[in-house]
C-alpha positions in Angstrom: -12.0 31.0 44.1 -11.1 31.8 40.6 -7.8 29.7 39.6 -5.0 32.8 38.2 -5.4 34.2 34.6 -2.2 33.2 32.9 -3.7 35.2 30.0 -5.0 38.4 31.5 -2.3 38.7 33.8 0.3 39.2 30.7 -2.2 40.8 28.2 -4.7 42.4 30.2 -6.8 44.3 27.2 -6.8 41.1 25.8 -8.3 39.0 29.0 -11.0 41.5 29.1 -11.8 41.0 25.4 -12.2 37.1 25.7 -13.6 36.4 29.0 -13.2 33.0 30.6 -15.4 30.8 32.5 -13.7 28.8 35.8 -14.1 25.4 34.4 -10.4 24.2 35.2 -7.8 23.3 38.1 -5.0 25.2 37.5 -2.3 25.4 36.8 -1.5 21.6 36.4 1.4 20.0 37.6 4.3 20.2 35.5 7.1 17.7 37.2 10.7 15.8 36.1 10.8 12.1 36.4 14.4 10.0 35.8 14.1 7.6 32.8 15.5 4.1 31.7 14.8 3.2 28.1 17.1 0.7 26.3 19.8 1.1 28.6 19.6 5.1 27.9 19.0 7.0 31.1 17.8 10.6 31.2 14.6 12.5 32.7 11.7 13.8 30.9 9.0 16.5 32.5 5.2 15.3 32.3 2.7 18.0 32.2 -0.5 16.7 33.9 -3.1 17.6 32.0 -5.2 14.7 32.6 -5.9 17.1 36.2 -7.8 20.0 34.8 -11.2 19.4 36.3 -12.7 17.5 38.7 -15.9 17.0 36.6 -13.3 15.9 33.2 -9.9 16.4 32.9 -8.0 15.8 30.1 -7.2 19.0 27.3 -10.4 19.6 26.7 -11.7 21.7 28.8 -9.6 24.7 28.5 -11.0 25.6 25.2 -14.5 25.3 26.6 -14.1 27.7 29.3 -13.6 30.5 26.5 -15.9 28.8 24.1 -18.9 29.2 27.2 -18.8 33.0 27.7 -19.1 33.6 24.0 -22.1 31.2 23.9 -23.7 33.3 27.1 -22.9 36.1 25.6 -25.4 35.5 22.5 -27.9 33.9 24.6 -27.3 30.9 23.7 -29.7 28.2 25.3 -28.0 25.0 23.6 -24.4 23.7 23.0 -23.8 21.4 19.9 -20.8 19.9 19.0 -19.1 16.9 16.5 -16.8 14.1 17.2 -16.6 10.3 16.8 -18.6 8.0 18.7 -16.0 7.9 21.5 -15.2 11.6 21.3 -13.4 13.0 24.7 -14.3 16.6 22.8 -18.2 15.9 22.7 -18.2 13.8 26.6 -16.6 16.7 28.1 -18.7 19.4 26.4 -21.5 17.6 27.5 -20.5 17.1 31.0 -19.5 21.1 31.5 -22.6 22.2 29.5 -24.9 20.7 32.1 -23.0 22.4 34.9 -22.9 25.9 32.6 -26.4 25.9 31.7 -26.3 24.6 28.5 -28.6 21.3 26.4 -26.2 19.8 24.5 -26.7 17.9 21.0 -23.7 16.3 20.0 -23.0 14.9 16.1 -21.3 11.7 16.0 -19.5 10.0 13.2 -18.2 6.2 13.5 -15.1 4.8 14.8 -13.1 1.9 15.8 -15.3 -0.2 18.6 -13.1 0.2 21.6 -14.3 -0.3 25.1 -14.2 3.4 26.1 -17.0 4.1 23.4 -19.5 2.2 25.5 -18.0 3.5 28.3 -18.4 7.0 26.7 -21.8 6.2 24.9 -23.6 5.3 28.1 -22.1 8.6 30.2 -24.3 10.7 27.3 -27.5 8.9 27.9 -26.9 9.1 31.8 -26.3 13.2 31.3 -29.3 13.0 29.1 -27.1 14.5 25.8 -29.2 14.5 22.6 -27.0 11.9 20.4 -27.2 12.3 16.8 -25.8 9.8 14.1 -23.9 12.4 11.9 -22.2 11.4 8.4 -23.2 10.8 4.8 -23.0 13.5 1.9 -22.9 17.0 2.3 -26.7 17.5 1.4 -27.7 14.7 3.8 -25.3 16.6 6.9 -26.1 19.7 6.1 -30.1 18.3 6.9 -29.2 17.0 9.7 -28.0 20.1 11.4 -31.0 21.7 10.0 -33.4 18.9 11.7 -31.7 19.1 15.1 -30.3 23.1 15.2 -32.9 25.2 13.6 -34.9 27.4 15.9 -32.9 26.2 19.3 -31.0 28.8 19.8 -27.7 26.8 19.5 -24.2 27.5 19.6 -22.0 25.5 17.8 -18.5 24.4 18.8 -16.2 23.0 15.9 -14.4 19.5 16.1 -12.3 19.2 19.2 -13.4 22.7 20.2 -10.6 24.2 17.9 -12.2 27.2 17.1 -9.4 30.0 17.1 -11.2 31.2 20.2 -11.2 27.3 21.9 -7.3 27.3 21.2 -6.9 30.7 23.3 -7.3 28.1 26.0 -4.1 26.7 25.2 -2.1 29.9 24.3 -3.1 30.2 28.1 -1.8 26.9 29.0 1.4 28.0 27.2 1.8 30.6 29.4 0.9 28.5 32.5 3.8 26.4 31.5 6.7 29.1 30.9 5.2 30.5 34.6 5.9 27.2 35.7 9.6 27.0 34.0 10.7 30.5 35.6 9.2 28.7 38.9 12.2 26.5 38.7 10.0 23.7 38.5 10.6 22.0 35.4 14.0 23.3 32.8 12.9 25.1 29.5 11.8 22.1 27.3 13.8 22.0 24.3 11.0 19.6 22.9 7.0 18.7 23.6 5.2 15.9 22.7 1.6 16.4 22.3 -1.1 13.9 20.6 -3.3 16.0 18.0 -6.6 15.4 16.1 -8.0 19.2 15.2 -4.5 20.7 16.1 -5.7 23.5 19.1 -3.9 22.1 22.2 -0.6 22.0 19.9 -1.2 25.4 17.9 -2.2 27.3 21.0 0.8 25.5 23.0 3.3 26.6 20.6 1.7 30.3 20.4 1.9 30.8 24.0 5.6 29.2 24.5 6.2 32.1 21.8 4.8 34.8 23.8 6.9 33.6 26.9 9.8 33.9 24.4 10.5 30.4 24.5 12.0 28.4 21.7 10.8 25.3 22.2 9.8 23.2 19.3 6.0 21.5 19.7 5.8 17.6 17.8 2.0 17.7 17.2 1.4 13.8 16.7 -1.1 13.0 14.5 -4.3 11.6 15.4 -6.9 12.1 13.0 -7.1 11.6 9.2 -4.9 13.5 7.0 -8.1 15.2 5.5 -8.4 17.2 8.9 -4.7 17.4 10.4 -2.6 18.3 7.9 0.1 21.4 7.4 -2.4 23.4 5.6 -5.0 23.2 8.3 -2.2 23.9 11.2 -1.1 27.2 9.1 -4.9 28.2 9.0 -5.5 27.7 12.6 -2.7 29.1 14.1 -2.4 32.4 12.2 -6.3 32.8 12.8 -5.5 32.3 16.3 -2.6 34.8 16.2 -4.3 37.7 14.3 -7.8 37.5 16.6 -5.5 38.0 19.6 -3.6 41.1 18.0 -7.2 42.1 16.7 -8.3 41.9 20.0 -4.7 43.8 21.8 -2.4 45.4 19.5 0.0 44.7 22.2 0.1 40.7 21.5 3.0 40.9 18.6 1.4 40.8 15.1 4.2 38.4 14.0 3.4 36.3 16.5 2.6 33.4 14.2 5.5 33.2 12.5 7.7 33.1 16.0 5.7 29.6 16.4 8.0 26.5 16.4 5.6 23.8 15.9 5.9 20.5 13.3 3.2 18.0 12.7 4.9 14.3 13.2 3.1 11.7 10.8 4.9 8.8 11.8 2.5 7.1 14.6 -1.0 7.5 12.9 -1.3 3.8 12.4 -4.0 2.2 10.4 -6.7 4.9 11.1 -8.2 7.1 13.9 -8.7 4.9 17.5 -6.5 2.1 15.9 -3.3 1.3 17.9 -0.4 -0.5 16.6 2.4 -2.3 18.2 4.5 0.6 18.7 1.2 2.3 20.7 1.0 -0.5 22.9 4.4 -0.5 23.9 3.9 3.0 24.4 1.0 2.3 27.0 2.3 -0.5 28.4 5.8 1.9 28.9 3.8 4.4 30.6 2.0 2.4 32.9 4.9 0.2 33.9 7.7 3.5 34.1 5.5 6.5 34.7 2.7 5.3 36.8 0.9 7.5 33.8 -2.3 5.7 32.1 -2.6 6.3 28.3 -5.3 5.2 25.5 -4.2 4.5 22.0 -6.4 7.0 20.5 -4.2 10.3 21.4 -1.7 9.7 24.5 0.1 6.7 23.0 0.9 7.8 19.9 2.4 11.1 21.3 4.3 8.9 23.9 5.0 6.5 21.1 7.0 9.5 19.0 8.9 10.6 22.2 9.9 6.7 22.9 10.8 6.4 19.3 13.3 9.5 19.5 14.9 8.9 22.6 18.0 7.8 21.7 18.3 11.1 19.7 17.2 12.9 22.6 20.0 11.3 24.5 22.4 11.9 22.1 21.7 15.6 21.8 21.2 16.0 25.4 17.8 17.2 25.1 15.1 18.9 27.8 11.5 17.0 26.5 7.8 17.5 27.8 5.5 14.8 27.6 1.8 16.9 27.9 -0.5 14.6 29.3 -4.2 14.9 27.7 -5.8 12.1 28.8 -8.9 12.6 31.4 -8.1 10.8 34.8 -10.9 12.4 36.9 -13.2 9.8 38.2 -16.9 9.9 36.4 -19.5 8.8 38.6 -20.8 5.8 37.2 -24.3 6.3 34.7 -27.1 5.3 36.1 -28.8 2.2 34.6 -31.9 3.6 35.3 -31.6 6.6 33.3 -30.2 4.5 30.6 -32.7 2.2 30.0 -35.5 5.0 29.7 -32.8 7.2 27.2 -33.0 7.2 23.2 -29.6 5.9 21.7 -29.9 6.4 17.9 -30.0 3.0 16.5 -26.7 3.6 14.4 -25.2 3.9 17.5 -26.6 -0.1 18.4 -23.3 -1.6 17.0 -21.3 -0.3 19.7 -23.0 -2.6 22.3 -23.3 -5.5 20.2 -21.7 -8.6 21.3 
């Protein structure tokens, strides 16, 4: 059965223009828990996103299932994407290729050694991804793609699948959520939380909040470096996103952009991408203990970590806030060692497993 079409359902024009593939359980749950911090009690409403598929939750997945039919559509034979060496982006686009289809090459950069990037590394060679050690100068990247992309009819999927068309996944989501609000199920959020690297989950969360006519204001935490999240980048990404969807149905507002209430929160980077600190610990460790919730401190506990930090403003102000949950909690059936042994890993990748 196909799960509803948040999206089509409101802008039918537009559903037809950008067609989606069933990848996701939907909608998510969206529920209010009661809350003791500091002696402060209050609720807060968790949006499990960790639930979307059975193959890989998490917040990836959305974006992929408009990202696929575009890649069909051109007759595409491969998928190739980019991420770090741990990327949840590049596991789960491997993962939902091989059910869609699709080879997969993924370009990976270094990272922090953590133990999900074994965990992560070894899932690619079991599912038989082409790995690809991706970094140095322009001239020496730009070769690389060339080596591995030329000729194999390849479709290529940005960082964090945040292509303006990825992030209709989340203007979806957005809607999925206000649906869930009239519902009576959770109240109208006054504030989100949301851990972002390339910005699409946020951006398309705060664009389809808008179309719902909600007001609530998105706190995109930042993940990544400031050389890829930054204000500049957010601005490009979500009026992209915003005029491709009026482009695509003059009915979606062409202001839409601008009704967007979204601000990037710098505070919880930390020393550097995949590097907790003390704060992000207490933010897992909070989770675990309070929420039954498990977080990483790549994305989840640094978002948590920003709404932990403003709760006794959020008291104060008697605040509605959203915690959106993005971190994958489907089981993955363990790689086969088999498989592994016979599989190429890239000996830049060599460091991961050392020790």
């Amino acid at each position: 059965m196909v799960p509803y079409d948040y999206l089509k359902e409101k802008f039918p024009k537009l559903g037809a223009q950008l067609p989606r593939a069933a990848l996701a359980t939907l909608p998510t749950p969206a529920r209010e828990h009661d809350l003791l911090l500091n002696g402060k009690a209050g609720r807060i409403a968790i949006k499990y996103d960790n639930l979307t598929g059975s193959i890989y939750g998490g917040n990836k997945v959305r974006k992929l299932e408009y990202i696929f039919p575009r890649a069909a559509k051109k007759h595409c034979l491969r998928v190739a994407t980019f991420g770090a060496a741990g990327s949840n982006h590049a596991l789960a686009t491997a993962l939902y290729a091989r059910e869609a289809g699709f080879d997969c090459t993924c370009f990976l950069s270094h990272q922090a050694k953590t133990p999900l990037v074994v965990e992560t590394l070894k899932q690619h060679l079991a599912i038989g991804t082409e790995l690809v050690h991706y970094g140095g100068s322009y001239r020496s990247r730009m070769q690389i793609l060339r080596e591995h992309l030329w000729g194999r009819h390849a479709w290529i999927i940005p960082m964090g699948g945040s292509s303006w068309l990825g992030t209709v996944g989340f203007v979806a989501a957005g809607l999925e959520l206000a649906t869930q609000i009239a519902a009576g199920e959770i109240p109208a959020p006054d504030r989100l939380y949301v851990g972002a690297g390339t910005m699409g989950t946020a951006v398309g969360i705060s664009l389809g909040l808008a179309l719902a006519g909600l007001d609530t204001e998105v706190h995109a935490v930042r993940v990544s470096d400031v050389s890829i999240m930054n204000e500049r980048a957010l601005r490009i990404l979500l009026n992209k996103t915003a005029m491709m969807m009026h482009r695509c149905d003059e009915s979606v507002p062409a202001e839409l952009a601008g009704r967007a209430n979204i601000k990037i929160r710098d505070e919880f980077f930390g020393p550097g991408y995949a590097q907790g600190t003390d704060a992000t610990e207490r933010a897992v460790a909070f989770a675990r203990d309070a929420l039954d919730l498990t977080l990483e401190i790549t994305y989840t506990g640094k978002a948590m970590s920003a709404l932990l930090a403003d709760w006794p403003d959020i008291r104060s102000a008697d605040l509605n806030v959203l915690y959106w949950h993005t971190f994958n909690s489907a089981p993955i059936e363990g790689p086969d060692e088999k498989q592994i042994e016979s599989a190429v890993l890239p000996d830049e990748f060599d460091r991961y497993f050392a020790g």
